[in-house]
Each structure stands twice: as structure tokens, then as C-alpha cells.
ROTISE-514534 format. One record per atom (N, C-alpha, C): residue in one letter; x, y, z. Coordinates in steps of 0.2 Angstrom, whole numbers, plus 5000, padded with zeros to 4 digits. Layout:
<nodes>
aXYZ;...
</nodes>
This chain:
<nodes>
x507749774989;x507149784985;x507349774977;x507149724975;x507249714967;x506649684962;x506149674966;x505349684961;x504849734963;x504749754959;x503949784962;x503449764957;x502749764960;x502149724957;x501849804957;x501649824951;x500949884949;x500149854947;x499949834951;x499249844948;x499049904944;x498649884940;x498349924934;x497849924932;x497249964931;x496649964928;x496550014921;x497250024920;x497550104916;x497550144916;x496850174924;x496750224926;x497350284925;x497150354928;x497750414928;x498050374934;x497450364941;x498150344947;x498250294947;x498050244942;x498650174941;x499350194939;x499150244935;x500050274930;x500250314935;x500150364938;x500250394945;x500950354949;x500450294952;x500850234955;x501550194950;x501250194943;x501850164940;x502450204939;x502250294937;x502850334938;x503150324944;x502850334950;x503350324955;x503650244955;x503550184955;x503750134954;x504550154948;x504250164944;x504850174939;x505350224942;x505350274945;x505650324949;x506350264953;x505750224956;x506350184962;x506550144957;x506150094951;x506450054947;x507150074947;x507250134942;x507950174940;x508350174946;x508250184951;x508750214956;x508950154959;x508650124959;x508550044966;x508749994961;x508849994952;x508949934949;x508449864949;x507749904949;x507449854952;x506749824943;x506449764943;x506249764938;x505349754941;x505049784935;x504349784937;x503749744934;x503349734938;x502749674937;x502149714938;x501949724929;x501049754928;x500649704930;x500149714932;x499449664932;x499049704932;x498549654926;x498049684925;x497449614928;x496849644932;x496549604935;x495949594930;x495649554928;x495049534926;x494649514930;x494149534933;x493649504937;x492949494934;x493249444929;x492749374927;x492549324929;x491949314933;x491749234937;x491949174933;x492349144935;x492649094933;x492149054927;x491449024931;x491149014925;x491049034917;x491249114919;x490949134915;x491749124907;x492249104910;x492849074907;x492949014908;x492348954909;x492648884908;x492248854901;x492748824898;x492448824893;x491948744894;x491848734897;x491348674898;x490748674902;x490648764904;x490148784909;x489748804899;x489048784902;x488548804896;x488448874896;x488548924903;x488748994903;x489249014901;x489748984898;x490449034898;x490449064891;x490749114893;x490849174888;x491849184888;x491849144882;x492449134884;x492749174879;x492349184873;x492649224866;x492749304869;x492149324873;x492249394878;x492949394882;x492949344886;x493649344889;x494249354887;x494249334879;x494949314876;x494949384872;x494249404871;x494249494869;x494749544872;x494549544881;x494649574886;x495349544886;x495649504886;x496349484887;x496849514881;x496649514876;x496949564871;x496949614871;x496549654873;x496449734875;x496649734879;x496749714884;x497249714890;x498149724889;x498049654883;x498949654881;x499149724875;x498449754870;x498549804869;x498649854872;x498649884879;x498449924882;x499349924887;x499349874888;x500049854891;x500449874885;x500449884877;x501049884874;x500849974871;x500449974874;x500150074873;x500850094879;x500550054887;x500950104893;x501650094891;x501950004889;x502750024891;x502850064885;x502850094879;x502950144877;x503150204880;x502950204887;x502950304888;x503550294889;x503850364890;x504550384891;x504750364896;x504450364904;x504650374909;x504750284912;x504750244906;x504750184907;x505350144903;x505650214901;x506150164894;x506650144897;x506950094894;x507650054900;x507450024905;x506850004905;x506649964914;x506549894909;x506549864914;x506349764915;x505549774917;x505149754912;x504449764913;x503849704911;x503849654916;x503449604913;x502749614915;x502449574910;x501649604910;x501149544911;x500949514916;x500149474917;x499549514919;x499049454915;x498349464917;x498249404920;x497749424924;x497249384929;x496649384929;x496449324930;x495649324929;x495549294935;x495349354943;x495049334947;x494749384950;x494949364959;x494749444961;x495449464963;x495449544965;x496049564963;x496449544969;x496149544976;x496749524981;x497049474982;x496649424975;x497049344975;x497349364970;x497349394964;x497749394960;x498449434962;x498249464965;x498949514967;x499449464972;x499149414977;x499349354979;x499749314977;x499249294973;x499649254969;x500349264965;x500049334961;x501049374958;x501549374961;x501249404969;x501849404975;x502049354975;x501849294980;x502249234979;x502649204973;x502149194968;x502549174962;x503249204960;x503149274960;x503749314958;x504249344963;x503949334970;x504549354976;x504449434975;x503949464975;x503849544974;x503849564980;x504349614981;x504649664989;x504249724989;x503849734985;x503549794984;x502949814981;x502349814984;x501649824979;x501649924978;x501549934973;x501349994975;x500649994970;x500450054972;x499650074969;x499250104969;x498950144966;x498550214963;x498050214967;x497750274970;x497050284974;x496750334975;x496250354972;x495950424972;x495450424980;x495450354982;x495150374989;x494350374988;x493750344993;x493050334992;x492950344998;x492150375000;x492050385005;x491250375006;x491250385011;x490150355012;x490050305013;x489450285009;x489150225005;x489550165005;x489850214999;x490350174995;x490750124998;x491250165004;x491850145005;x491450095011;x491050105013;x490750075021;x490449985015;x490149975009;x490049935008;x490349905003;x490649935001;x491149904993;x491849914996;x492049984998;x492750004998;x492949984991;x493850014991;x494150004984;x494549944983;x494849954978;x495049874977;x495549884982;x495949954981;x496749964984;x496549954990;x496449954995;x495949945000;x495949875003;x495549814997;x495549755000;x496349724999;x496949754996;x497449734993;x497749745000;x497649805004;x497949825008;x497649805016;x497249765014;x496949715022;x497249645020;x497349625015;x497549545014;x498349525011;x498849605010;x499349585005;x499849575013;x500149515014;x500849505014;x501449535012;x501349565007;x501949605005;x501649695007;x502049715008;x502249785009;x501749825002;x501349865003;x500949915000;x501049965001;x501350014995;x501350094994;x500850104991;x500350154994;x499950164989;x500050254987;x499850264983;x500050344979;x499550374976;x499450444979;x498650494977;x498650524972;x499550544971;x499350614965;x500150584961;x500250614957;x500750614952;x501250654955;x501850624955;x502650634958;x503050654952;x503150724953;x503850704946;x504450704950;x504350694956;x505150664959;x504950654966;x504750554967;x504850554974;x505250524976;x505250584982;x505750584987;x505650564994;x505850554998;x505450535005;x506250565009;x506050595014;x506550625019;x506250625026;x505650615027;x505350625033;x504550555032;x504750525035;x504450455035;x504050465044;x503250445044;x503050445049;x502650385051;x503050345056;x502950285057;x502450275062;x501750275061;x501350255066;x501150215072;x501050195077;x501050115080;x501050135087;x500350085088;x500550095097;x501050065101;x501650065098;x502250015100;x502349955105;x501849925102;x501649845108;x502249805103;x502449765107;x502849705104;x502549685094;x501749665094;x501849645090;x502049685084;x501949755083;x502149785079;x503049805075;x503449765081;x503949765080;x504349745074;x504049675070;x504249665064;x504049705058;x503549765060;x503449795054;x503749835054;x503949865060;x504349905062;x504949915058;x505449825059;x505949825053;x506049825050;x505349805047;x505349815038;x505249885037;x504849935041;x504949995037;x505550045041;x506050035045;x506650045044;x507050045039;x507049945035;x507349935029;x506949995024;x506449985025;x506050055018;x506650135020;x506650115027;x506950215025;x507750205024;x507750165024;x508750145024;x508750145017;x508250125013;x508450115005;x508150195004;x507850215005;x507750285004;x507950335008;x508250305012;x508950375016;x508350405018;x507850385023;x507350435026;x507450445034;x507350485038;x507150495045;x506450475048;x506350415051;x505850395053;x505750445057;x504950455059;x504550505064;x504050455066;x504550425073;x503850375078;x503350415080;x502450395079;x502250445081;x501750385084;x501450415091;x500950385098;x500450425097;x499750415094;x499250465095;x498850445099;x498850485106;x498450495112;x497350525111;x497250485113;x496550505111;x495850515119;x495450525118;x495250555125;x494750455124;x494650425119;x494450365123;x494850305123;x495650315122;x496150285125;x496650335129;x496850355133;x497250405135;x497650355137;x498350375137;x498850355142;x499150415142;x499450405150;x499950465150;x500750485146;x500950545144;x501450535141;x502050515143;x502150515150;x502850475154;x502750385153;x502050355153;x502050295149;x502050285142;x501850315139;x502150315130;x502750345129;x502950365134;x503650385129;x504050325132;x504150295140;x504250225143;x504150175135;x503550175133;x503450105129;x503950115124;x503950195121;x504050205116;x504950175116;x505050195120;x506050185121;x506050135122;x505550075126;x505850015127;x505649985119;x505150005116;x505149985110;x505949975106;x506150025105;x506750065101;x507550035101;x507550025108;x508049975109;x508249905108;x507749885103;x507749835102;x507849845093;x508249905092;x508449875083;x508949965085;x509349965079;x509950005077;x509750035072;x509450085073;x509250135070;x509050195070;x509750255075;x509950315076;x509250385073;x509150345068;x508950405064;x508450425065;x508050415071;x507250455071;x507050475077;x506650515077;x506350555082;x505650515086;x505650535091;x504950505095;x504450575096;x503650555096;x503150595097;x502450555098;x502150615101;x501750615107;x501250655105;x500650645100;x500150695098;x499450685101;x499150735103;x498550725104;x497950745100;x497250715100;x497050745093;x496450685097;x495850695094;x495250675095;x495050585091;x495550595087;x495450515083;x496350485082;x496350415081;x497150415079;x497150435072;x496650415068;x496650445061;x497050515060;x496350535064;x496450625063;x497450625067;x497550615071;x498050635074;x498650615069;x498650555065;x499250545059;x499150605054;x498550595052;x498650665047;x498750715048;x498650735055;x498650825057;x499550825059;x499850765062;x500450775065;x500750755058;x500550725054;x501150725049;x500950795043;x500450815041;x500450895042;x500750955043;x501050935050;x501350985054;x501950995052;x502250925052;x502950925049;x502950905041;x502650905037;x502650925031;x502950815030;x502650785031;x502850735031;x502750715023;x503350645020;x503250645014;x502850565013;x502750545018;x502650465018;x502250465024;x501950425026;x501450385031;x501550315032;x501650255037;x501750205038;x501750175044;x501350135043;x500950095049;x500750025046;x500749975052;x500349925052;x499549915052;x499449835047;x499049825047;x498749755049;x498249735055;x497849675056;x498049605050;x497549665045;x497249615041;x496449565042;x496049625047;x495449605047;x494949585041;x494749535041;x494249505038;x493549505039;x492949485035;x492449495037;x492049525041;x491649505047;x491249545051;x491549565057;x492249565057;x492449605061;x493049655059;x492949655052;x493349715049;x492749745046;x492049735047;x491449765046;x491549835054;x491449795057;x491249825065;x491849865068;x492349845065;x493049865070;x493449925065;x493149925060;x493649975055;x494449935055;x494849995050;x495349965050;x495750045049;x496150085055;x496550135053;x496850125047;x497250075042;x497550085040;x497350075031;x496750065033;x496350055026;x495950125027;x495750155034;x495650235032;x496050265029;x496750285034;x497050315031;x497350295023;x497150245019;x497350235011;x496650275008;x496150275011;x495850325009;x495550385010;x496050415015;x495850485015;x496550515017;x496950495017;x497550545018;x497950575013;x498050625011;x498450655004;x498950645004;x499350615007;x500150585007;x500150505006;x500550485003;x500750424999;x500650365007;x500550325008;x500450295014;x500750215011;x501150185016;x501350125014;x501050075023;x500950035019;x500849975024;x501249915026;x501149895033;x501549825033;x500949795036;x500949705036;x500449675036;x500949635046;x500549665051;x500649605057;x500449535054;
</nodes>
């Protein structure tokens, strides 16, 4: 891990996310990539459109780069490799875009979490970042004055495909020296018995080298519910599981576990994208 990408709005839980970012920056040796998204309709910055508001744009992109030269001042950022772009799109393409551009191993990002209305017809940005990004997404609730991760709880109903994120978040606890906790949530409208879950589970496991974790078997009324309440119980510091990447009208109809849990879970939740 040697870049990480922070989206910013220069909210409290943008800065949230970038203190912990810089936490790993320091340990990990790694350099970091602000982005600030603009989401101004194209038009409205061509300069050959009879609508464009281009002098507004070029306002907004200074107060941006103001803003940028406010945050790398704080303390918690002094000594780090810090480059800064703005983007004028929407924000799941601009953060896209960054990632390939820059080779970034790591998105992390702030979230106070939405619920209702809201989340059923808007949802948040961190949200659609975490249905579309290819790269690996931490996302972060509350301000850490030291994160640490010792107990990592790796979600999944451990079918083949899930296997390669599997990997990649093995690599995540290897660089933070963490103990995965496989966890299978049994629910009463998918049941399986647990002589057949723990079967999957092992023949899962056997197919990578990595000693360090436990298996379980929770029962609980939702998978949701069953990740929050079991990593609860063991005081869990991380949450991690796979994501789709549904789109459209059947990420309307079918929900996305993994986009609830960025929204409602009080522990820091990282994702991998199948």
C-alpha cells in the first residue's frame, strides 16, 4: 500500500478520514491524493455553451485550492507527500478516474451515514463510491486519535466468487498485523444448517495461507443485523465484506448489504468490489 486517495468536501468527516489516512500515510510510508469534487454540469463550464458559468467555476476551483492550502497546514499532516486535484464531475467518476490515473491502493472516506427518504432515493456520495469503486474503500464514522485494527470481521457467504476479495482483505490485515474473524450470518429466510456452513467455510480457507483467523456462525434476523451485533460482541475494530456493484434498477429493488452497512454501522467498514 503506497497511495491513498481522500475525497473531501472539508467536512468534520472528510478530515476524520484524512486523520486516519495520514495515521497509515506515517506508518505505511505511503503518499496521499485530496480530491475535491465539483459537481458542475458540464455545460455549465464549456466555454462555448451560451449557458456556461465559467467565471463561477474558476471561483469555486480557487476556493477549493484555498481550502486545500487551509487543510495541509494542520499538524497531523506535516511530513506526508500530499497532492491535491479538483474535479469537475460526478463524484464516482471523478474518484475513478484518480484511481486509475494514480494507481491508488486505497480510497478512504468520511460518513456520518443517511437514513429514510434520503438514503432510499439519493443515498450519499460515499455510498455511490462504494457501489462503483474498483479499488478497495475505508470508510470512517468518528475521529480516531489512533487507528488501530486488531480484530478485523470478514463477512461473506463464502461461495467461490468472493474469494479474490477475500485476498485482498487478508493483504489489508497483513499490513495491519490484524486477526481476521470469518463470519457466516444464518437468517430464518435463508437458513443453512451449520455442519454445511462451516463445510463451506473450511473448504473456502484452504485455498490461501493465512493461519490467523477464526470461523463463525451467527444467527440474527437480518445479515445486516447479524454483522453489527456479532461484531459488537467481540468489540470488533473493522468490518469487511464484499461488494456487487449493483447498478440501477436492481440496486433500487435488491439493496446492497454493503452500502447498508456504510450507512449504519458505527465501526469503520472497508469494502472489496467482486
Amino acid at each position: 500500500m503506497k497511495k491513498i486517495l481522500v475525497p473531501t468536501d472539508f467536512s468534520i468527516q472528510a478530515e476524520n478520514a484524512l486523520k486516519v489516512a495520514a495515521q497509515l500515510a506515517k506508518k505505511y510510508d505511503c503518499e496521499i491524493y485530496l480530491l475535491h469534487i465539483l459537481e458542475i454540469p458540464l455545460q455549465e463550464v464549456d466555454p462555448l455553451s451560451s449557458s456556461s458559468s465559467l467565471p463561477e467555476a474558476i471561483y469555486f476551483m480557487k476556493l477549493a485550492h484555498k481550502q486545500f492550502e487551509t487543510l495541509k497546514g494542520k499538524d497531523y499532516l506535516e511530513n506526508l507527500i500530499i497532492h491535491e486535484t479538483v474535479e469537475i464531475q460526478e463524484i464516482f467518476k471523478g474518484v475513478f478516474h484518480v484511481c486509475k490515473k494514480h494507481d491508488i491502493d486505497l480510497i478512504i472516506m468520511g460518513s456520518n451515514g443517511v437514513s429514510g427518504l434520503k438514503e432510499m432515493l439519493i443515498g450519499s456520495n460515499t455510498e455511490k463510491v462504494v457501489r462503483t469503486s474498483e479499488t478497495p474503500v475505508l470508510v470512517i464514522k468518528n475521529e480516531h486519535q489512533t487507528f488501530k485494527v486488531k480484530d478485523f470481521v470478514f463477512a461473506s457467504d463464502f461461495k467461490d466468487e468472493s474469494k479474490a476479495t477475500y485476498e485482498k482483505a487478508i493483504g489489508f490485515a497483513k499490513i495491519l498485523k490484524a486477526k481476521i474473524h470469518l463470519l457466516m450470518v444464518n437468517t430464518p429466510n435463508k437458513f443453512i444448517t451449520s455442519a454445511k456452513s462451516k463445510n463451506r467455510m473450511k473448504k473456502f480457507v484452504e485455498a490461501f495461507d493465512f493461519p490467523n483467523h477464526s470461523m463463525n456462525i451467527y444467527n440474527d434476523i437480518s445479515i445486516e443485523k447479524g454483522i453489527m451485533n456479532f461484531s459488537q460482541s467481540i468489540k470488533a475494530d473493522l468490518i469487511g465484506m464484499s461488494t456487487h456493484g449493483r447498478q440501477g434498477i436492481s440496486h433500487f429493488f435488491n439493496g446492497s448489504i454493503s452500502e447498508d452497512l456504510v450507512n449504519h454501522a458505527k465501526r469503520p467498514v472497508i469494502t472489496f468490489k467482486i
